[in-house]
ZAVEXKE-692459 format. One record per residue (C-alpha): chain; x, y, z; residue number from 1. Coordinates in pm, 1 decimal, decimal comma, padded with zeros to 6 digits. Each point is the difference from the previous one (the first is absolute). Example, Ala and Ser with C-alpha at 12.3 -4.5 7.8 and 13.67 -1.06 7.14 Angstrom:
BEGIN
pt chain=A | c1=01230,0 | c2=-00450,0 | c3=00780,0 | resi=1
pt chain=A | c1=00137,0 | c2=00344,0 | c3=-00066,0 | resi=2
This chain:
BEGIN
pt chain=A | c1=-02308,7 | c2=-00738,3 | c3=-00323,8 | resi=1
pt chain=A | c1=00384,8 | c2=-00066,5 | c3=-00026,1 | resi=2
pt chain=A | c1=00219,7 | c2=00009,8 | c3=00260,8 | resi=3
pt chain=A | c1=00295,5 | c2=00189,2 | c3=-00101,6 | resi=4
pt chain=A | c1=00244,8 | c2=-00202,8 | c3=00284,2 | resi=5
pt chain=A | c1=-00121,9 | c2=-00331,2 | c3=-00186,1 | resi=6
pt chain=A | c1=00069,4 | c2=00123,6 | c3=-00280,5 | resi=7
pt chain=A | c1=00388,5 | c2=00123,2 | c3=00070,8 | resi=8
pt chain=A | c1=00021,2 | c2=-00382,3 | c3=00146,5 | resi=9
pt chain=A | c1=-00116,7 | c2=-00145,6 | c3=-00340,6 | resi=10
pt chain=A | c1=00273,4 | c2=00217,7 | c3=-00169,4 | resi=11
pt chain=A | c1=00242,5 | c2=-00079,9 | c3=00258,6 | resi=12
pt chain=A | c1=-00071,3 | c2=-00335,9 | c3=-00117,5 | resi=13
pt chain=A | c1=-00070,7 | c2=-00060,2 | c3=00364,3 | resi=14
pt chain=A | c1=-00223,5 | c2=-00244,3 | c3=00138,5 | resi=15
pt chain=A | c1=-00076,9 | c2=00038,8 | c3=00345,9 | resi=16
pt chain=A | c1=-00000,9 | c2=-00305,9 | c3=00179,4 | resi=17
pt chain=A | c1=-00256,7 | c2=-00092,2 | c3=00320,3 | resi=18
pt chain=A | c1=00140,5 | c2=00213,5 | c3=00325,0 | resi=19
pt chain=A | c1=00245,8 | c2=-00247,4 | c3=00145,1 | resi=20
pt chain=A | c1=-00088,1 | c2=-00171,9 | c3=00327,1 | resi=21
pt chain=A | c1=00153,0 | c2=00154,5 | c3=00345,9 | resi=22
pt chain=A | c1=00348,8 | c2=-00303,5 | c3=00034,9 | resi=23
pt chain=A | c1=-00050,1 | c2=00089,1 | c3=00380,6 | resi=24
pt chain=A | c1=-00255,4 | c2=00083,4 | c3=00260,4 | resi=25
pt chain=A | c1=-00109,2 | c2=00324,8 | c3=-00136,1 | resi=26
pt chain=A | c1=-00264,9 | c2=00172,5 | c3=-00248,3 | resi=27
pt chain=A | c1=00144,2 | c2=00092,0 | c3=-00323,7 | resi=28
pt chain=A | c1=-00155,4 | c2=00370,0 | c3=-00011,7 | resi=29
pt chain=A | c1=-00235,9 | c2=00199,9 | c3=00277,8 | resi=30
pt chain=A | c1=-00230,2 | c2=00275,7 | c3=-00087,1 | resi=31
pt chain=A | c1=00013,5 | c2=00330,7 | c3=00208,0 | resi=32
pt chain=A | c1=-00275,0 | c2=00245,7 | c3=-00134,1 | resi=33
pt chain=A | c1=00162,7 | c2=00112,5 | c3=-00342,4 | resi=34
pt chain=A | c1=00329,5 | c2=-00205,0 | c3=00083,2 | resi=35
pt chain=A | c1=00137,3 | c2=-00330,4 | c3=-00146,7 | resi=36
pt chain=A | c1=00233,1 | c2=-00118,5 | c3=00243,5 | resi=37
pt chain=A | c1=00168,6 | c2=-00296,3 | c3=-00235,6 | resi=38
pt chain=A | c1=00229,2 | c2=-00249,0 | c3=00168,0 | resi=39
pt chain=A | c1=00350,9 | c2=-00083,6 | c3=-00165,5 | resi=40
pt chain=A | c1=-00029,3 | c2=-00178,6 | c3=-00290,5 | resi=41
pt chain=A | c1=00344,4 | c2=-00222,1 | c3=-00110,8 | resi=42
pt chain=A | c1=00133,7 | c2=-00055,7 | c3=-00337,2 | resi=43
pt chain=A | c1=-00209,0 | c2=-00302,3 | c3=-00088,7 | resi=44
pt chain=A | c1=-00160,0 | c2=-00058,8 | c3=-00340,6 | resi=45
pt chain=A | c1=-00192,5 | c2=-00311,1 | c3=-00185,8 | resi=46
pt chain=A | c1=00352,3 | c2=-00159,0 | c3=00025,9 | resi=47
pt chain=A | c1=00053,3 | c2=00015,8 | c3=00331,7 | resi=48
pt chain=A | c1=00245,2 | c2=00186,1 | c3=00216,1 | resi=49
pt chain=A | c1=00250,9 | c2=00270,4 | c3=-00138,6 | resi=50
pt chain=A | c1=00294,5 | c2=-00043,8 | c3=00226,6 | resi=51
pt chain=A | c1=00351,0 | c2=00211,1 | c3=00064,4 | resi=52
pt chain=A | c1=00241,8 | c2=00190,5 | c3=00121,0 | resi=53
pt chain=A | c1=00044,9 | c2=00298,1 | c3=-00111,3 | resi=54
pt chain=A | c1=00378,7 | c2=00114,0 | c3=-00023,8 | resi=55
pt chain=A | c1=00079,3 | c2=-00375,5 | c3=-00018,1 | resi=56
pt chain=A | c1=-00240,3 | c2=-00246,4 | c3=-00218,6 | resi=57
pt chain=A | c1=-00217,2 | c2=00243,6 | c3=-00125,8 | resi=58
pt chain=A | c1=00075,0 | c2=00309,2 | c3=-00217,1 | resi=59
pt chain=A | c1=-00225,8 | c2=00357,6 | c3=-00021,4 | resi=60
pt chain=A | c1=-00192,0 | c2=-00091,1 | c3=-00266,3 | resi=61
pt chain=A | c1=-00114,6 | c2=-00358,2 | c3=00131,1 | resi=62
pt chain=A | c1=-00066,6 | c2=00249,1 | c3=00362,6 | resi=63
pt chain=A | c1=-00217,1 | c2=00237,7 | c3=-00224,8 | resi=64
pt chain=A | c1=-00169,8 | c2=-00303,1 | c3=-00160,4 | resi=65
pt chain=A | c1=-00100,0 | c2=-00143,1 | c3=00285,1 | resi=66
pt chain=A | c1=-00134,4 | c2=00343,7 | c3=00152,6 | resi=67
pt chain=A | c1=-00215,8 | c2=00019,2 | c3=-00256,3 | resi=68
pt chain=A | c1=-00138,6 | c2=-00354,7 | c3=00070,0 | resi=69
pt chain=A | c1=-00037,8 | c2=00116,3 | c3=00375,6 | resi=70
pt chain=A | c1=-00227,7 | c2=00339,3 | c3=-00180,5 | resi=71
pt chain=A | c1=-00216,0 | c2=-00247,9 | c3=-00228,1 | resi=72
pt chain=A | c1=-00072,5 | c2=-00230,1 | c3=00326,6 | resi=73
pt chain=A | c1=-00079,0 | c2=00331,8 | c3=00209,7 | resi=74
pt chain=A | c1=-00248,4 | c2=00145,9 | c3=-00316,5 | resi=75
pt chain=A | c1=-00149,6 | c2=-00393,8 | c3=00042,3 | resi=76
pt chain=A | c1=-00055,4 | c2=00087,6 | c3=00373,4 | resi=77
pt chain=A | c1=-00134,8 | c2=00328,6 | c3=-00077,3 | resi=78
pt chain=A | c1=-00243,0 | c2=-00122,6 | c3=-00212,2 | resi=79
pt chain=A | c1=-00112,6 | c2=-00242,6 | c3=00211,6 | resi=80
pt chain=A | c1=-00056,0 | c2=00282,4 | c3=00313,7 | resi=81
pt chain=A | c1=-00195,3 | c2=00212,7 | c3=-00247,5 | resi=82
pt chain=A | c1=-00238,4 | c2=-00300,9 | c3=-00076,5 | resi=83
pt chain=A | c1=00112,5 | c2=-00005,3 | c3=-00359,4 | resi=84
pt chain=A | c1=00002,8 | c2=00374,8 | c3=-00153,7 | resi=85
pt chain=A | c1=00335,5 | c2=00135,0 | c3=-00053,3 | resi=86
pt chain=A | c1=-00139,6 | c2=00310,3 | c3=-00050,5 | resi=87
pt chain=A | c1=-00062,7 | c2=00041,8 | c3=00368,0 | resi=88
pt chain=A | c1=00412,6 | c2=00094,4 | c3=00022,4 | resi=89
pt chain=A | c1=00010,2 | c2=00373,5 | c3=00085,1 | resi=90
pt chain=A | c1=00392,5 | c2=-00027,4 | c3=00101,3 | resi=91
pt chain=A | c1=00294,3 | c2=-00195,4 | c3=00033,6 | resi=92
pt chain=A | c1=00061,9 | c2=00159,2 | c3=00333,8 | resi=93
pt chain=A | c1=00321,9 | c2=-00228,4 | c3=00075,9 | resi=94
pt chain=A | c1=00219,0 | c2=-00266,0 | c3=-00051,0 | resi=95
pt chain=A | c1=00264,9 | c2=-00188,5 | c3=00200,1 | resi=96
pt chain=A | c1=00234,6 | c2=-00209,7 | c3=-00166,7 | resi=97
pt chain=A | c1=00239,9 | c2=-00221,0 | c3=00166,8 | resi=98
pt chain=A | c1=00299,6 | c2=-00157,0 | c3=-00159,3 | resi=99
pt chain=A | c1=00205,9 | c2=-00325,9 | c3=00049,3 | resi=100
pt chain=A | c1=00358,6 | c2=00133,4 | c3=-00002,7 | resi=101
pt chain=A | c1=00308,4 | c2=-00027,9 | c3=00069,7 | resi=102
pt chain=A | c1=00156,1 | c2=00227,5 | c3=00289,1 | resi=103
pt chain=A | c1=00168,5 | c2=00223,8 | c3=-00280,6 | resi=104
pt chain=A | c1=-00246,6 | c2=00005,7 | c3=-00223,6 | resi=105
pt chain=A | c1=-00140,7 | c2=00371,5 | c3=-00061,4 | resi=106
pt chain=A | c1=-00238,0 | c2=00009,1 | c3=-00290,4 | resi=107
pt chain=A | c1=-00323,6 | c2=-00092,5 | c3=00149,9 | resi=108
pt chain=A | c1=-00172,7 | c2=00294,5 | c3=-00139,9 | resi=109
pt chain=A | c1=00068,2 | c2=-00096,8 | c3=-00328,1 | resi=110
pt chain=A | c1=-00141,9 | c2=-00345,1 | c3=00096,7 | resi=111
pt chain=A | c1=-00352,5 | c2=00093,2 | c3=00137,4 | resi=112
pt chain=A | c1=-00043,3 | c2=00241,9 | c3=-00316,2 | resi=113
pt chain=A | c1=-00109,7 | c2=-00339,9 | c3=-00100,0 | resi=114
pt chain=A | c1=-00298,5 | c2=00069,3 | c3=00165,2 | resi=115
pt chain=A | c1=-00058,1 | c2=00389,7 | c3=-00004,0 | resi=116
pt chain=A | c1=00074,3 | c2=-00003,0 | c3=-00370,1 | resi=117
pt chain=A | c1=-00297,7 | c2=-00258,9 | c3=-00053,4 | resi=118
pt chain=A | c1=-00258,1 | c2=00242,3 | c3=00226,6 | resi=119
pt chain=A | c1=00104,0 | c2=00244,8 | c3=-00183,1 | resi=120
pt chain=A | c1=-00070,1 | c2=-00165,0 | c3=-00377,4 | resi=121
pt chain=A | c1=-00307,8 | c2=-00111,2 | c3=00129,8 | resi=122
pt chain=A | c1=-00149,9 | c2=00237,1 | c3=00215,7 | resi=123
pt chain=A | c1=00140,1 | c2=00322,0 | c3=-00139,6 | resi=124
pt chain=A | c1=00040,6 | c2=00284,9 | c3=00208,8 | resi=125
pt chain=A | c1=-00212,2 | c2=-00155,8 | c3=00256,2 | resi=126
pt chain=A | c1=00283,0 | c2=-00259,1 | c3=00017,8 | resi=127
pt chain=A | c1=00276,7 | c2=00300,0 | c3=00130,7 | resi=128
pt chain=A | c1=00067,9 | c2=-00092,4 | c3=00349,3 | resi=129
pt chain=A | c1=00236,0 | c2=00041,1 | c3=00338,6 | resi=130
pt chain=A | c1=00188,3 | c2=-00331,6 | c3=00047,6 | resi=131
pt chain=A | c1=00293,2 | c2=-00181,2 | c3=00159,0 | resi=132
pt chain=A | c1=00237,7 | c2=-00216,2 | c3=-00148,0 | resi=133
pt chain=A | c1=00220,2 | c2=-00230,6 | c3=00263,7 | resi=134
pt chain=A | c1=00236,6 | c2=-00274,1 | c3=00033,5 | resi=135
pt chain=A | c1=-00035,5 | c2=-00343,2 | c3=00208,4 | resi=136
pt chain=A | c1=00228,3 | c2=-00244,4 | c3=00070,3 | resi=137
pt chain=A | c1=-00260,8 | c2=-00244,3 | c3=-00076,9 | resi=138
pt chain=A | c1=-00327,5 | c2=-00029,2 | c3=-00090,7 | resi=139
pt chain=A | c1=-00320,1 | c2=-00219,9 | c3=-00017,0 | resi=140
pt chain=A | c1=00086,3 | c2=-00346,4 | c3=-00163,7 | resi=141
pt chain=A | c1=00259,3 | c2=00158,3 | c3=-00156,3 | resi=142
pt chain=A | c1=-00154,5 | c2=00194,4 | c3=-00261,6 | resi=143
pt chain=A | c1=00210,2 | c2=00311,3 | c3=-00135,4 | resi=144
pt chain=A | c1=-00247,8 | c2=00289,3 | c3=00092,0 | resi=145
pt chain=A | c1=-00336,7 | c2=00070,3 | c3=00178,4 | resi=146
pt chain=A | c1=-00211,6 | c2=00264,4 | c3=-00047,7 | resi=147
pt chain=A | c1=-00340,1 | c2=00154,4 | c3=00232,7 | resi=148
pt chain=A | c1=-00197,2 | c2=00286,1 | c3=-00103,3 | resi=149
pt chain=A | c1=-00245,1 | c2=00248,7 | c3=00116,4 | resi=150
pt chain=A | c1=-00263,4 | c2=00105,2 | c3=-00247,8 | resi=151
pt chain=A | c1=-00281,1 | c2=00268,3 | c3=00006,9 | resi=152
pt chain=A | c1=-00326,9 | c2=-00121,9 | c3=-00146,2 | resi=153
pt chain=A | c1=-00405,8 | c2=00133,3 | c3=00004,0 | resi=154
């Protein structure tokens, strides 16, 4: 049987890559009855860290580029907490994107669509979710955004 989420990944021409290890003394996601509780998952790709300011370094697009990284490493984790089977996703229930900025920087909505624009191609209308989009003065090693997610699965 096909998996129709696999198969919007394959057309993405996205391959996910294995749920990335917790950097710090936590579990990267925890399962609460239907609820994925996925920890934040930083711009980092098979070339390493993607790094930035936003509002200084690092324009919109890069920010929105980088979000979507974040939203392929949290469909990774998701996999992972539904032993495998994509299909298991009922609902993006949330997202919460933070963004490296500058103090004047204001677009950070337009930088986490990054990530709700990928749930969205891949998951369809179960992808629609509530979400929040804020600025940091810094974050993890640097990187430009970081994204954590709560999912609905069977």
């Amino acid at each position: 049987m096909t998996n129709l989420y696999e198969d919007n990944l394959k057309s993405a021409g996205i391959t996910l890559p294995n749920a990335p290890a917790p950097a710090a003394n936590y579990v990267p996601f925890v399962v609460v009855g239907d609820l994925v509780y996925i920890s934040g998952q930083i711009s980092a790709d098979a070339s390493g860290l993607i790094t930035g300011k936003l509002g200084d370094d690092f324009t919109v697009d890069q920010g929105q580029a980088a979000a979507r990284v974040c939203g392929i490493n949290l469909i990774a984790q998701l996999k992972a907490a539904c032993g495998g089977d994509l299909s298991r996703l009922k609902r993006v229930v949330k997202l919460g994107g933070f963004v490296n900025s500058t103090l004047d920087f204001t677009d950070h909505p337009k930088v986490v669509n990054g990530a709700s624009d990928l749930m969205a191609e891949i998951f369809g209308e179960a992808g629609a979710h509530a979400r929040a989009a804020v600025g940091c003065s810094s974050l993890p090693l640097g990187v430009a955004v970081e994204v954590e997610g709560i999912f609905q699965i069977s």
